[in-house]
N, C-alpha and C positions, 0 to 999 in steps of 0.2 A: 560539436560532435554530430554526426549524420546518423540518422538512422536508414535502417532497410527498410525500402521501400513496401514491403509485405508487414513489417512493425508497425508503420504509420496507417497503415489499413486494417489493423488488426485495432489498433486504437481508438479509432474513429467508428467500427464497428460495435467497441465494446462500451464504449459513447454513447451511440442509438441505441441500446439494448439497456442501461442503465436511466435511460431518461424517459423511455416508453413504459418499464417495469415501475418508475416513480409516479408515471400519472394513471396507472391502474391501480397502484395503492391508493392513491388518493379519489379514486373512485371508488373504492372500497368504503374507504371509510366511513364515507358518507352512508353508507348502508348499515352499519354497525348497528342500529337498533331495529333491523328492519323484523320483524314477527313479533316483537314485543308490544304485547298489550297492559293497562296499567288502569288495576281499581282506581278513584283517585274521589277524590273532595274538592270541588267548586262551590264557592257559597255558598258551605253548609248543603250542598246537592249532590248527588251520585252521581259520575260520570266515569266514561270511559276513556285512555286515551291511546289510539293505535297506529302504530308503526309501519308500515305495510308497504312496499315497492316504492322505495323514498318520499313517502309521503307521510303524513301526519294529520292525523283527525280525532276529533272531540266531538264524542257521541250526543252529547250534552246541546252545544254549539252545532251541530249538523240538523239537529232538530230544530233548529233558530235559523236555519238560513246559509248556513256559515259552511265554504265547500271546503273539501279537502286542502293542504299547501305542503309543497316540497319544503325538507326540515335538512339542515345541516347540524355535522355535529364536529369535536374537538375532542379530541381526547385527553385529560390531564392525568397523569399519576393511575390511578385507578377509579376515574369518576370520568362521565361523558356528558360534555356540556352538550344542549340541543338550544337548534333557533327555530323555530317554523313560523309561517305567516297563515292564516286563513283570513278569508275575504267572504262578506258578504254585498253584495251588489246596495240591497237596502240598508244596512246597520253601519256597512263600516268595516273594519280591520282590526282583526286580534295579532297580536305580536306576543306569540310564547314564547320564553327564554327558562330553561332549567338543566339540572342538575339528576344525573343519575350514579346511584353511587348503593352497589351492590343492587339487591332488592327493590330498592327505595327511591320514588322520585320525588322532585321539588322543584318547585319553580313560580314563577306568575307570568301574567298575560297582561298588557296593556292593550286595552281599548280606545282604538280611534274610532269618534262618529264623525260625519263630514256635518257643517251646521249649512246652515242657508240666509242669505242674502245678509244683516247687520250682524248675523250671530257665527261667531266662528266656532272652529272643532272642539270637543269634546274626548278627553280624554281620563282614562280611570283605571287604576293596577289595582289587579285580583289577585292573593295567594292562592297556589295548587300545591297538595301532596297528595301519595297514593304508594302502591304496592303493585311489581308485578303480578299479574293474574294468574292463578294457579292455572292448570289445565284439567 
């Protein structure tokens, strides 16, 4: 079977228009926690953790050295998994992974330190939990 030549163009159009519309969802996404800020517990320490123009920072760790990192997230069910990295130049790499799920977040951080010369990396996971911040 043939189609019209105006069908076949009509398809192909509506092709572009579904696969452009699919990578700005997923551009989205990625922003889902962006203005959410979050009381939170670090070893027994107060910290902050905020969300802000795809990025992710720990007020805590930002006073350590530690700069902001782009955070990606996943959304299951009704919970939003997040990853983000922060980097400091001197200490090393934090690697957050958690869990938000209503109000509530959760998660830990693993700590890379880089070692030197016979001694190699250092590595240590922290729990975090906290509460979005009221306004």
């Amino acid at each position: 079977m043939k189609l019209p030549p105006n069908t076949l163009l009509v398809l192909i159009l509506l092709s572009i228009s579904i696969i452009s519309t699919a990578g700005s969802l997923n551009a989205m996404e990625n922003r889902t926690l962006d203005g959410n800020v979050y009381d939170a517990i670090l070893n027994d320490e107060d910290d902050i953790l905020t969300f802000r123009d795809g990025s992710f920072q720990s007020t805590l760790y930002a006073g350590r050295g530690y700069a902001k990192g782009e955070y990606t997230t996943v959304i299951k069910g009704d919970s939003i998994w997040f990853e983000a990295k922060t980097i400091s130049p001197q200490k090393g790499e934090l690697l957050w992974t958690g869990v938000i799920e209503g109000s509530a977040i959760n998660g830990s951080y693993l700590s890379t330190k880089k070692g030197w010369f016979l001694f190699g990396d250092t590595t240590r996971s922290k729990d975090f939990k906290g509460s979005l911040k009221t306004k």
